[in-house]
Structure formats: structure tokens, C-alpha cells
N, C-alpha and C positions, 0 to 999 in steps of 0.2 A: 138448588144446584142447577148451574145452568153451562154448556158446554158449546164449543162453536172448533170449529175445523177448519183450517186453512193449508196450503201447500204456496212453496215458492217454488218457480221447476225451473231456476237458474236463469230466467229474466226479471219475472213480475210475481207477485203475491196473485194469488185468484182472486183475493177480496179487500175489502176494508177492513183494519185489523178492528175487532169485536170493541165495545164500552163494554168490559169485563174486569176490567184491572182492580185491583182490592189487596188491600193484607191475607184476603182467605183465597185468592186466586194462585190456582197453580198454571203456569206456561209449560209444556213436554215438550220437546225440542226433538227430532232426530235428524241426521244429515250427513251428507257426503263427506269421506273422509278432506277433500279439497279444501273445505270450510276454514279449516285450521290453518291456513295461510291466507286465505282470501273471507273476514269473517264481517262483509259488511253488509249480508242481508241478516244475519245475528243482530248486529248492533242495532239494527233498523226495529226489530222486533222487542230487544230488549229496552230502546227507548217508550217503547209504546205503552208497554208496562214497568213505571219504574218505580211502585210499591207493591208487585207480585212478586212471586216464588218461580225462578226459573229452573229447570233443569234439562238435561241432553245429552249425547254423544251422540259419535261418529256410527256409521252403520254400514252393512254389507247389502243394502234395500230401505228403502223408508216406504213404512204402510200406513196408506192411508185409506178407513174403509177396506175395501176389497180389493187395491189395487195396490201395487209395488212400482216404485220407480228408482230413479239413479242420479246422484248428481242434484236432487232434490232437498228442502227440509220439509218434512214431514210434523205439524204441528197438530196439537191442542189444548184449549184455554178452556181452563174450567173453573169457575168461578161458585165455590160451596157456602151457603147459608147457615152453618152451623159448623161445621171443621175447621180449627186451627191448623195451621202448619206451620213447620220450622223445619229449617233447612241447614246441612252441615255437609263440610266437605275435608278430604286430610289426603296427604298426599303419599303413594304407594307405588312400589316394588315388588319383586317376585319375593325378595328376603324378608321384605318388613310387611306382607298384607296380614298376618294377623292381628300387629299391633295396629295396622290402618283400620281395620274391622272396628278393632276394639276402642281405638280411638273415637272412630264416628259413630259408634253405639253411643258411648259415654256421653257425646253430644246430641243427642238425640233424647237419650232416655229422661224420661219426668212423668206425671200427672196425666194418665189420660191417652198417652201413648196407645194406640190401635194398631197401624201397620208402618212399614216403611219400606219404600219405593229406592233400592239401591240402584246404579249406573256410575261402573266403572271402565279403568283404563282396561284395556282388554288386551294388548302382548305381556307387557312388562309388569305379571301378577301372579299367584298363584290363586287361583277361587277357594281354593278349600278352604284353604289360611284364614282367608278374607271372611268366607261366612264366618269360620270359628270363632272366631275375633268378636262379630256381632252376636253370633249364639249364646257367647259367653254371658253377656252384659243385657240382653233383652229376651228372655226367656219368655213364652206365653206372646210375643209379638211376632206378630204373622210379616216377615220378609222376602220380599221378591225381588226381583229386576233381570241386569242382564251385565254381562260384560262388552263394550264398543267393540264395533266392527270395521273393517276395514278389506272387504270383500276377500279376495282369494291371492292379496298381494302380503298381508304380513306387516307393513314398514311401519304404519303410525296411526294411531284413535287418539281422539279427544273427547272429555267430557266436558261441561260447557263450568267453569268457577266463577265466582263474580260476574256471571256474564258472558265468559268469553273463555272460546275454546282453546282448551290448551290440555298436553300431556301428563302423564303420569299423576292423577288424581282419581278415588273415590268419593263420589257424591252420595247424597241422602236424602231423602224428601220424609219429613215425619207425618203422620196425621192424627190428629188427636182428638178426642170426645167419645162418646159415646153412643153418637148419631149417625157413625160412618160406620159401612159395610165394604168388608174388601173380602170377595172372593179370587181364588186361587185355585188353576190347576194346570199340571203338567203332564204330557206325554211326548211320546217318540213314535215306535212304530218300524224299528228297526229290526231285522233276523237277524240271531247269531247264527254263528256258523264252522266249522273245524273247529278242533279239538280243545277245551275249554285247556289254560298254560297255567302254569304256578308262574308269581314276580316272583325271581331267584336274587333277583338284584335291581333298587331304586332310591334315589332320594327325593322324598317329595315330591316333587310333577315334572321327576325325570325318571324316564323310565329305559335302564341299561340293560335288561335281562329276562328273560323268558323261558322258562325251563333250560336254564343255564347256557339259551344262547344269545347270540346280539338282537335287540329288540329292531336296528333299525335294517340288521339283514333281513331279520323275519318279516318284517313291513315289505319290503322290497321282494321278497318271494314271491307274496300273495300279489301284491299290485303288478309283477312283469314289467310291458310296457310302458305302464304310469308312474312307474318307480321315478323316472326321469323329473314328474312335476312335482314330488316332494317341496314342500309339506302340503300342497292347496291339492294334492288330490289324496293325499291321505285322509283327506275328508272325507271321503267316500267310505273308509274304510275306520270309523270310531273303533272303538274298546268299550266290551261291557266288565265292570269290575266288581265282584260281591267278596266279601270278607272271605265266605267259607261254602263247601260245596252244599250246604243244608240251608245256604243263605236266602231267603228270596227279593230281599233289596236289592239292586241292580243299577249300579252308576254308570252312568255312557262316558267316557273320557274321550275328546277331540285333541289332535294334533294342533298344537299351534307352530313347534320348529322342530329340527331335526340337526345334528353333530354328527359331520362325517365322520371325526377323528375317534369320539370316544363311540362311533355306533350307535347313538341314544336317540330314544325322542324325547322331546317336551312335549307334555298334556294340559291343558287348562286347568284340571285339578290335580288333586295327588292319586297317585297309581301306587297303594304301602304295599311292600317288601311284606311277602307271607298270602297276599292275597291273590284270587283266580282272576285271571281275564279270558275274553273270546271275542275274537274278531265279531263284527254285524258288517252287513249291506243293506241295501235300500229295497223296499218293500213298498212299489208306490201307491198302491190302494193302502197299504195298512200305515205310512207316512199321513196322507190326507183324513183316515179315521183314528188315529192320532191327534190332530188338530180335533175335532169332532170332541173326542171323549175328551179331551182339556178343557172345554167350552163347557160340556155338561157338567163337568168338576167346579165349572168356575161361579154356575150361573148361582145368581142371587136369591135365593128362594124369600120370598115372603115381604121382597123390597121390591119397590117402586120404581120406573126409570125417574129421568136418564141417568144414562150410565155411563159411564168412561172405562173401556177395556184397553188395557197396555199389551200389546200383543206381541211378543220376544221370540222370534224363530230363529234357529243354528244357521249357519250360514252355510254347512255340510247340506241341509235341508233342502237349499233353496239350486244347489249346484246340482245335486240328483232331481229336483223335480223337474228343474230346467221351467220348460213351458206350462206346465201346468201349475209350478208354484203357488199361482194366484185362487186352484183350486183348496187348496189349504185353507187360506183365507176365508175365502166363501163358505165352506163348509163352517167356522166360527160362527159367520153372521148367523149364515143359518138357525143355530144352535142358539144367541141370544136373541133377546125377546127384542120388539121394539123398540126403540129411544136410546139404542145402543149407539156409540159413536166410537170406534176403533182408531187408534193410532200405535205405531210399534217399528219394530226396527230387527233385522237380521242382523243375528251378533256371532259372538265368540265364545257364548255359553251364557246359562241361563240360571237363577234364580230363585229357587221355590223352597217350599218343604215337599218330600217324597210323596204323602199323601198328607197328613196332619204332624203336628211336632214342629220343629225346628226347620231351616231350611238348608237344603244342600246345594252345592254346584251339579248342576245339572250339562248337559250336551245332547245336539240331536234332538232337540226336543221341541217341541211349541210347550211353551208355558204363557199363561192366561192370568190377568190382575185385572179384576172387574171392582171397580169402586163405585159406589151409590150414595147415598143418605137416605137415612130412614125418615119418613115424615112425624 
């Protein structure tokens, strides 16, 4: 397995693109929501490999290593010695993501199936839907990724299809054999805070009611002044969701929009009707050992570099850490071993299983996909 790194910073490539291209080469792609009108350092890339496995979206940050930029694509080419991939893609909605789920499971799933690397459309979805959809159809496969970013504006992400960026689709990257190692892990690092609410009233990843009153008056209480920047600073202020008060699983639910008229907000995932929520805020020593304990969940015990870690931060995340963001990052490297080579992207929510099992819609979170081969 051999991995190589590169960045475009919206003139020139840093380097010469790798002799890496193969049927077992995967291209990760992350990049400025721009791209998607203007997508000719894409093309340039994907000419360069045109018998590899691409994939990408849009992002709220593209990481590279330990650093974060803007306006950038954020690449890497890894080319595996023993892993198959196969690649599927199907096209999604807030109403149809569980049948988009389940659709690109369906195309995924066969012989050998190990993990698989999701990146989706990120306003116009529901996450929950979406995993369910793949939960369904690939039980015992370990899934991750992220949902596209599109920083703290809302309007438009693209994930990259045949190529080339464009809307409203869920991608998939398979990996297959025996020989590949994919570690996984997620944290937050967020405090709740006031009074844990009953959902009085929701449908799916809308969320109308809170102890029977308007969920987007009661946002607007707690934020005062920042009520005004609804939805991009609602960020600041997630949702922790557990079934039941005995529950100790804890979903972070992020704002993605907001309805004057019906009072509501929209969440990335579902917020069900019956269940507890409580406000969190940012906690920035326990944000950055968040990142930290992700790393240790993710790291590869008893395999060999290099490594390819995918590195998926909230883009809630990256607006409270402000200047230190990059401290986040650091704190991962630190954590894996040498021969690491990180690439990733600030998104709209994130991808994993909770700790083991199936995988959830995640937010607020760093979540970590460390891939190897085993010699």
C-alpha cells in the first residue's frame, strides 16, 4: 500500500500528480464548495487517473496533515496491493435517503466486503434515513464517512459522480478482502446544559416542539443576540438526543435550517417524537481531547503503516474552535503512529458506529477512518 498527498490552493497543484493510478487505487478528493461551478482543477486530477476510484465532496475546511484551508482541494492517492474496490453512487433527498441508503448498500454489498467509505449530499438529506437504508443491507460492515460541507452558508455541497461535482447524490467507496484493516472512531466533547426537554412534537429531522413549546422560540431564548444568525450559529448550540432517561447513548443532532412560519428546525438526523433532548456548548480543552480519544479508538493495533486516516470534523466544530481548530488536528497526529498520512474535510455530520455495531449519524463530533493492510 502506498499513499501520496497533494493539495491544489486555487492556482497550482504542490506537486506532480503520483504514478499511482491502478484499478486498486483510490483518489479522496475534498474541496471548496466553488468547485461545483468552476470544476477544472477536478478534471485535471481525474484525467490523471483514469482507471482509479475517485471520490469527494464539498467541505466546510479541507485537511490536510495538520493543517486546514479554504478554497482549496484537499487530496490523497492511495494505491493498495491486495484490496479491491468498487465504487456506487444513487441519487438522494431528505424524503428518499433511506431508499438511497439502501440502494447503494445493495450495490456495494458481495464477497469480501470489509468497510465502506460513505460521502454525501449534505443539506438536502436526512442522515438517519440514509444510514438505515445501508444498516439494513450490510450488517457486520463497518461504515463511515461524512455528510458535504458548505461552511456556515447552507446553499449547495457536491459529491464528486463520474467525476465530476454535482448535487444531490450519495456516493460509496467499497473495500474488499481480507487483507484490509479499517479502524474507526468518534467523539465530541461537547457539555450539556439546562434542563434535559421531552420531543412533544417531530417529524423525522424536523424538530416542532419541546416540552410542548416552539422548538425554534426555544433556540432563539437560549442564543439572545445570535438568534439573528440562525441557522450558522445554531451551530454553536447542537442537541444531545437519548431514547429514554436510563439511556446512556447520546446522539448530537446539528441544525442544518430553520421555518419561521411553522417555528421548526431542521437537524441532520431525526430528533423521534418521545425522545429527551439538551442543549450542549463548546468545551474547548474537552473539543480538542475529543479529537485525541477518536484517534485512540481508531488506531490500528497490530497492523503496519502506512496508513490512510479520513478525518470528518462538524463544521459546529471548527466555528467554536475558531483559531485553534488546527489544535484538533494535531492532537490526531499525535495519537497515530508514524506512516500516517491524513486527509478530511469539515462537514455537516459525520458517520460511524457509536462505539461498535452498526453506524449512526453522528454531529459535533471528530470521527476517524484509519485504513491499512495487513502484510
Amino acid at each position: 500500500m502506498q499513499v501520496e498527498m497533494l493539495r491544489f490552493d486555487g492556482r497550482a497543484w504542490s506537486q506532480p500528480f503520483p504514478s499511482l493510478g491502478s484499478d486498486r487505487t483510490l483518489v479522496i478528493v475534498f474541496g471548496a464548495p466553488g468547485y461545483l461551478s468552476d470544476a477544472e482543477p477536478i478534471r485535471e486530477l481525474v484525467n490523471a487517473f483514469p482507471s482509479s476510484h475517485i471520490v469527494g465532496c464539498s467541505s466546510s475546511g479541507e485537511i490536510l496533515g495538520e493543517t486546514i484551508s479554504d478554497g482549496s482541494l484537499a487530496v490523497a492517492v492511495t494505491r493498495f496491493d491486495h484490496t479491491d474496490l468498487r465504487l456506487a453512487a444513487s441519487p438522494v433527498t431528505a424524503g428518499t435517503s433511506f431508499r438511497a441508503g439502501h440502494d447503494l448498500a445493495g450495490r456495494l454489498a458481495g464477497s469480501g466486503l470489509a468497510a465502506v467509505l460513505v460521502l454525501s449530499e449534505g443539506l438536502d438529506v436526512n442522515g438517519t434515513d440514509l444510514v438505515n437504508g445501508l444498516n439494513e443491507l450490510l450488517p457486520g460492515v463497518i461504515i463511515t464517512g461524512g455528510l458535504a460541507g458548505d461552511g456556515d452558508r447552507f446553499r449547495e455541497t457536491w459529491t464528486l459522480v463520474d467525476g465530476k461535482p454535482v448535487s444531490g447524490f450519495v456516493t460509496g467507496i467499497g473495500f474488499y478482502g481480507d487483507q484490509v484493516h479499517v479502524g474507526h472512531g468518534s467523539k465530541g466533547g461537547w457539555d450539556r446544559f439546562g434542563p434535559e426537554r421531552l420531543v412533544t412534537r417531530s417529524r423525522g429531522n424536523v424538530l416542532y416542539e419541546l416540552d410542548g413549546e416552539p422548538a425554534l422560540e426555544l433556540y432563539k431564548s437560549y442564543l439572545g443576540e445570535l438568534a439573528s444568525g440562525l441557522p450558522a450559529t445554531g451551530l454553536l448550540f447542537p442537541l444531545a438526543v437519548r431514547a429514554g432517561p436510563n439511556d446512556e447513548k447520546h446522539l448530537v443532532r446539528t441544525i442544518l435550517a430553520v421555518d419561521e412560519d411553522a417555528k421548526s428546525v431542521v437537524f441532520a438526523g431525526d430528533v423521534p417524537e418521545g425522545h429527551r433532548a439538551q442543549l450542549m456548548q463548546a468545551n474547548f480543552d474537552r473539543l480538542v481531547g475529543g479529537a485525541e480519544t477518536a484517534a485512540e479508538l481508531a488506531l490500528p493495533a497490530g497492523v503496519s503503516g502506512p496508513y490512510l486516516t479520513i478525518a470528518i470534523s462538524c463544521v459546529g466544530r471548527r466555528l467554536v474552535l475558531g483559531e485553534r481548530t488546527e489544535d484538533e488536528l494535531e492532537a490526531v497526529c499525535h495519537v497515530l503512529p508514524e506512516g500516517n498520512h491524513q486527509v478530511g474535510f469539515y462537514s455537516y455530520g459525520e458517520i460511524s458506529p457509536y462505539a461498535e455495531g452498526t453506524c449512526d449519524l453522528h454531529n459535533q463530533t471528530m470521527t476517524l477512518t484509519v485504513v491499512a493492510e495487513r502484510a
